[in-house]
Kinemage of the C-alpha trace (Angstrom):
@kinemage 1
@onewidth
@group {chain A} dominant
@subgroup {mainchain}
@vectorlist {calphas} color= white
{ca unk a 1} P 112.630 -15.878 265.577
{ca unk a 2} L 110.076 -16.164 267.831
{ca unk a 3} L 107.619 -19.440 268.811
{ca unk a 4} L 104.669 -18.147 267.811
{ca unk a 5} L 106.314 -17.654 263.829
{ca unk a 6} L 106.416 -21.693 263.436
{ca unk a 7} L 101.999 -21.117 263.792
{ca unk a 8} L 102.129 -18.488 260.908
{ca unk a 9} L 100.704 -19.306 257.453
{ca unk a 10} L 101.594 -15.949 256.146
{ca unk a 11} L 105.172 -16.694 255.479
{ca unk a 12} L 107.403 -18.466 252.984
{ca unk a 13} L 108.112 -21.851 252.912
{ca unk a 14} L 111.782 -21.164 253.953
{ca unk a 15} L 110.759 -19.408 257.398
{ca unk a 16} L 107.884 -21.675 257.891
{ca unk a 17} L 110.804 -24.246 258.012
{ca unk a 18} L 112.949 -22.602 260.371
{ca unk a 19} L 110.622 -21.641 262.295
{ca unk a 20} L 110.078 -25.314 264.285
{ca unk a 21} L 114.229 -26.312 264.165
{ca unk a 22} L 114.797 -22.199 265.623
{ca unk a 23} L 117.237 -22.908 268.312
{ca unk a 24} L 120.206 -24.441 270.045
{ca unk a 25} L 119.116 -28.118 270.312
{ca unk a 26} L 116.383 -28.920 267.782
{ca unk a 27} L 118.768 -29.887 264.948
{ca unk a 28} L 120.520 -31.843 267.137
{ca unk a 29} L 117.928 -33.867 268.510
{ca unk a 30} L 116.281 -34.952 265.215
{ca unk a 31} L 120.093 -35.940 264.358
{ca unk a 32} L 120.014 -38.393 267.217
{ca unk a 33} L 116.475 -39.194 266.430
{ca unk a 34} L 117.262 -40.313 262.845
{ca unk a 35} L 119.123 -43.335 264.403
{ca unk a 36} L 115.552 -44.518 265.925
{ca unk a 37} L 113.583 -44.080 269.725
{ca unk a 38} L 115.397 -42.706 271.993
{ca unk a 39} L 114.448 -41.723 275.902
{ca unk a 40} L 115.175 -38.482 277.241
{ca unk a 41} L 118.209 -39.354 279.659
{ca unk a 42} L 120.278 -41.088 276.241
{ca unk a 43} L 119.480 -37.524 274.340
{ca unk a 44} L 120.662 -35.493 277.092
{ca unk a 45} L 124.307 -37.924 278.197
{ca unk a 46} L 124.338 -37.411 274.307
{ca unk a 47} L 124.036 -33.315 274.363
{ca unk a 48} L 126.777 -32.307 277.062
{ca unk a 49} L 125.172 -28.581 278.051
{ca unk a 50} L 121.378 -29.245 277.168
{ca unk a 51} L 119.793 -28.912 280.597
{ca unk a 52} L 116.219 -31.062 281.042
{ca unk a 53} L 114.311 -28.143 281.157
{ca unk a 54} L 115.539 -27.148 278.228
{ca unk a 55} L 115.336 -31.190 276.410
{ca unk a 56} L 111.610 -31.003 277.526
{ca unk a 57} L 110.983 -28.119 276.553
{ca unk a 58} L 112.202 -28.532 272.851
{ca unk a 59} L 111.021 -31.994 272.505
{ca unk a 60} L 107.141 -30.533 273.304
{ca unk a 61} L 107.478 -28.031 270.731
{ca unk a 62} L 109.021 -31.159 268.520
{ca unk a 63} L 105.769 -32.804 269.554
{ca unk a 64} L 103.239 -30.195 268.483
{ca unk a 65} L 104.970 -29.315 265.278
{ca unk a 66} L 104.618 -33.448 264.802
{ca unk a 67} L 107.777 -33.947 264.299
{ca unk a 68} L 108.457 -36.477 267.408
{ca unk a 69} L 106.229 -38.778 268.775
{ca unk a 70} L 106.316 -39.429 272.731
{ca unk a 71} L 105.671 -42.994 273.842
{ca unk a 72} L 105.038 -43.897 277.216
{ca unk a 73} L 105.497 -47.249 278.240
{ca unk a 74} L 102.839 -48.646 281.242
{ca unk a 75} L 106.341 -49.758 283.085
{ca unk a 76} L 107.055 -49.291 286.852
{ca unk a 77} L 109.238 -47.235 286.823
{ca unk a 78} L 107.456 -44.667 283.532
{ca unk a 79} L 109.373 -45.332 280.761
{ca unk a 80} L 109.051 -42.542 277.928
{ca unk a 81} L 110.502 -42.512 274.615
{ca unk a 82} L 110.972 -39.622 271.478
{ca unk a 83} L 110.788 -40.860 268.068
{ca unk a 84} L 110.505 -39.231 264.648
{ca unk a 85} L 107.619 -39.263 262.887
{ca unk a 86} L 106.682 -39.348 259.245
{ca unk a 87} L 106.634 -35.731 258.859
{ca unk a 88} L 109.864 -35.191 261.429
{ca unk a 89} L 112.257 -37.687 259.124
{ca unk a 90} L 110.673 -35.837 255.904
{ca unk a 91} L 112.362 -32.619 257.406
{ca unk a 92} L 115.609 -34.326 258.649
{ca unk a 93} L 116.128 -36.318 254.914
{ca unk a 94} L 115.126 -31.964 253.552
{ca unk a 95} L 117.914 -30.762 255.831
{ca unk a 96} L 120.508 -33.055 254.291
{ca unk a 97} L 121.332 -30.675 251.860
{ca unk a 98} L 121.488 -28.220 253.977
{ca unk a 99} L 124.039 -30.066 256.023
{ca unk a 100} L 126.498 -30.727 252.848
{ca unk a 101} L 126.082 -27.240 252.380
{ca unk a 102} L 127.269 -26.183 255.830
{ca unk a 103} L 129.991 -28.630 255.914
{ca unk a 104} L 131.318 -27.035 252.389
{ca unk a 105} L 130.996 -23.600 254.873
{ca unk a 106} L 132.972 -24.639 257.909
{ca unk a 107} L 136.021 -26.226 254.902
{ca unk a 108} L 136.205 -22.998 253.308
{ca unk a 109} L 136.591 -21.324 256.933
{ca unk a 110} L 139.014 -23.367 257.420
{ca unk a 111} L 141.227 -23.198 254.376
{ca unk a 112} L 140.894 -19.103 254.932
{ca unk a 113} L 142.349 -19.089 258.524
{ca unk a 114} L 145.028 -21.611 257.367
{ca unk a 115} L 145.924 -19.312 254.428
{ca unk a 116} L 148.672 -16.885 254.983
């Protein structure tokens, strides 16, 4: 899915959705988010592979689909920190479900490669 789908008001409800958590990472990061603020070095030592190009990247799409809020603290040295909005934890407390469902997934995997 491409970037330019999660702008789109001509689609269901379902793609309009997916379309701002498309990708590796997003999930991920509003998973870590739940737990409250968090600055970019703790979400990347938490996300072994997730490069900072990559982290910054994702969080300013986060940010325009207001789903994160940025916070920059008028510290020597800049101090910056991600945290879920209103609208972001709405979407993380709508993918719950979602999650129990994909959880059921991966047991059933499981119980058919375990199966003779």
């Amino acid at each position: 899915m491409t970037r330019g789908r999660a702008r789109d008001t001509e689609v269901c409800g379902v793609t309009a959705a997916i379309a701002v958590i498309d990708g590796k990472w997003k999930t991920a990061l509003l998973w870590l988010l739940e737990s409250g603020p968090c600055r970019p070095g703790e979400l990347r030592r938490q996300l072994p592979g997730l490069s900072e190009k990559v982290l910054t990247q994702a969080l300013r799409e986060m940010q325009a689909d207001g789903l994160v809020h940025r916070e920059v603290h008028d510290v020597l040295p800049p101090k910056t920190e991600y945290s879920l909005t209103a609208f972001g934890r709405e979407l993380s407390d709508a993918l719950g479900p979602v999650s129990d469902w994909g959880h059921r997934r991966l047991e059933r995997l499981m119980g058919e490669q375990s199966a003779p």
